[in-house]
C-alpha angles and dihedrals in degrees: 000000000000123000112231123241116269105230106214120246124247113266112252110253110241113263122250114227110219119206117175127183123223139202145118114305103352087241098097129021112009084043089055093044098050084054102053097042086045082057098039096050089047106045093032123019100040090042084061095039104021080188088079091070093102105009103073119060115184124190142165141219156180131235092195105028101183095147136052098199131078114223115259086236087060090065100037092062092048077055092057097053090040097246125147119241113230141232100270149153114175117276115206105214122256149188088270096054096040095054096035105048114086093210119032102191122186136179105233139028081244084068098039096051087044102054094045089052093049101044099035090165092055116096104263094210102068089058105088135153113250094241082044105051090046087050088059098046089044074058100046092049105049084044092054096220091165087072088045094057097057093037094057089048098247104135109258121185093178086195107064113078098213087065088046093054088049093059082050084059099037087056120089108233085194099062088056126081111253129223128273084245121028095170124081096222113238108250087192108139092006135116126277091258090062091051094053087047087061096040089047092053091042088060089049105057096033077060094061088035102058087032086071091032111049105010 
């Protein structure tokens, strides 16, 4: 008897990795950070893995959205930092965000407690302050866990992100000692030096983040 043709199966679409940022209003911080990860994947990362194009979204939100328009300070420090300012109206953040993004990353403690008690069903682990989340990569790299990964048996692809964010998830942020700061300070209402001070930190720290994750 014959065997019948297998009929190959569809090729599985690439997954998209989703990163949203979180704060306040969506007018600051998490504005300003959408934006500079959005430059910095752009000029930088996909430069580097062309491959990223259409694998990486990056979004932002609010988790008290009371106001539809972004300071004029918060543009002027993108502009410092020439950085183009993106096509935006405050999002407050939601149960679809929440479940579909793979890093939810938020500015201060306020954000992070918030987010895990309204969306109880969303893995907590993926929902780490930004001061908080490149302290944990600083860790995993001087510790070398990638080595530790293949040497214990476990299956490690460094270079697929999705296994990188599971070693994130798989760290205890609280064995490891945490920075002096773990908030990203709120410039509503401050000066423009204020705001480059936080866009300046955001940059920072995005840096050490897509380092790990897209090298």
């Amino acid at each position: 008897m014959m065997e019948k043709e297998k009929i190959p199966e569809k090729k599985k679409k690439n997954r998209i990795i989703n990163i949203n940022f979180i704060c306040s209003g969506n007018t600051c911080r998490s504005y300003m950070a959408e934006a500079v990860a959005s430059h910095l994947l752009k000029t930088i990362y996909i430069k580097r893995r062309p491959y990223l194009k259409d694998r990486v979204s990056i979004g932002s939100a609010g988790t008290d959205i009371s106001v539809n328009e972004i300071p004029v300070n918060t543009f002027r420090a993108l502009d410092k930092f020439e950085i183009p300012n993106i096509k935006f109206k405050p999002t407050p953040i939601d149960k679809l965000i929440a479940e579909r993004s793979d890093l939810l990353i938020t500015m201060a403690t306020s954000h992070k407690l918030n987010v895990i008690s309204k969306f109880i069903n969303t893995d907590r682990r993926k929902i780490l302050n930004l001061l908080e989340l490149s302290n944990i990569i600083l860790y995993i790299e001087s510790e070398d866990i990638y080595k530790r990964q293949i040497t214990s048996g476990k299956p490690a692809i460094i270079n697929d992100f999705f296994q990188k964010i599971q070693i994130i998830k798989e760290i205890s942020s609280e064995s490891i000692i945490k920075p002096r700061i773990l908030d990203i300070e709120d410039p509503f209402g401050s000066s423009i030096d204020k705001y480059i001070e936080v866009s300046k930190l955001l940059k920072e720290n995005i840096i050490i983040i897509f380092d790990y994750l897209f090298r």
